[in-house]
C-alpha positions as CSV (number, residue, x, y, z in Angstrom):
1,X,113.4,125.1,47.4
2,X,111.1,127.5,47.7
3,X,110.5,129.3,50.5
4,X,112.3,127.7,52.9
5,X,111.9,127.7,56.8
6,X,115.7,127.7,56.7
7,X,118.5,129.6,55.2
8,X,121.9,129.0,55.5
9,X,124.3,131.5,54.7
10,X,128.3,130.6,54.9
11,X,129.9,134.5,54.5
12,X,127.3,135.4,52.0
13,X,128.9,139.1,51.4
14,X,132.4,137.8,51.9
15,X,133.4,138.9,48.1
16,X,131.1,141.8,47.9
17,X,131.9,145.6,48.1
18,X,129.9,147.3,50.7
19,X,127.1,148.6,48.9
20,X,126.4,145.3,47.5
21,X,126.8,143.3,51.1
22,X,124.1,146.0,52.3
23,X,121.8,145.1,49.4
24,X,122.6,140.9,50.5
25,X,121.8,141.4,54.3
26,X,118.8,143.4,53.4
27,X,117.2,140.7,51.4
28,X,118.0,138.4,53.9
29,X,116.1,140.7,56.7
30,X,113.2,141.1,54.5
31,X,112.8,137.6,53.7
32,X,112.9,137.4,57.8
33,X,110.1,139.7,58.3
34,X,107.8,139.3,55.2
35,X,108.3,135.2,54.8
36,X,109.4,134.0,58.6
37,X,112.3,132.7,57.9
38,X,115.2,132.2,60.0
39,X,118.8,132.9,58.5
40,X,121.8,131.6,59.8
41,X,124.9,133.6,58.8
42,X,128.3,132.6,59.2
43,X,131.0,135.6,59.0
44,X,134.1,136.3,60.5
45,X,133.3,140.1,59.8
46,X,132.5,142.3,62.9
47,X,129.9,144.5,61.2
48,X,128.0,141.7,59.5
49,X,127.7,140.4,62.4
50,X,126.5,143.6,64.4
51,X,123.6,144.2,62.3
52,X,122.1,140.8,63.0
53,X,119.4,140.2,65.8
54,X,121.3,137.5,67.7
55,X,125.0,137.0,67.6
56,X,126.8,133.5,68.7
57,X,130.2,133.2,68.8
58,X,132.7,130.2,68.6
59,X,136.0,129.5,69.9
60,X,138.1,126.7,69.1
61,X,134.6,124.4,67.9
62,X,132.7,125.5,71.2
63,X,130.2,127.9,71.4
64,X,130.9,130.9,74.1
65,X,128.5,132.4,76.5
66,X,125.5,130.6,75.3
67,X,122.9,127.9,76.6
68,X,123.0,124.9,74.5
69,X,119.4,124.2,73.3
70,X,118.3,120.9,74.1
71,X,116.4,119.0,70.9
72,X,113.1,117.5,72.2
73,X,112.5,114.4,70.1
């Protein structure tokens, strides 16, 4: 696994104090720049969330206010 086009990250500060959660988004956002790749994050926390470039939010399984992407084979 190195370098992956893909990262997926399922509340990757959720047990972190704040200085450390900093540190973790950082690394994630400079991996985004320097290496081009895309990070998923999943938190239920408001200010992870705010300092991402694109926010999606889901309600009840559906995803709210968004286009669904169509998959060309």
């Amino acid at each position: 696994m190195n370098e992956p086009k893909l990262v997926l990250a399922d509340e990757p500060t959720g047990n972190l104090d704040s200085a450390r959660s900093a540190e973790v988004l950082a690394l994630l956002r400079r991996f985004n720049h320097e290496r081009g790749q895309t990070t998923v994050i999943v938190t239920h926390d408001p200010k992870i969330a705010a300092r991402t470039d694109r926010t999606i939010h889901m309600q009840d399984g559906l995803v709210e206010g968004e286009p669904v992407l169509a998959l060309v084979a």
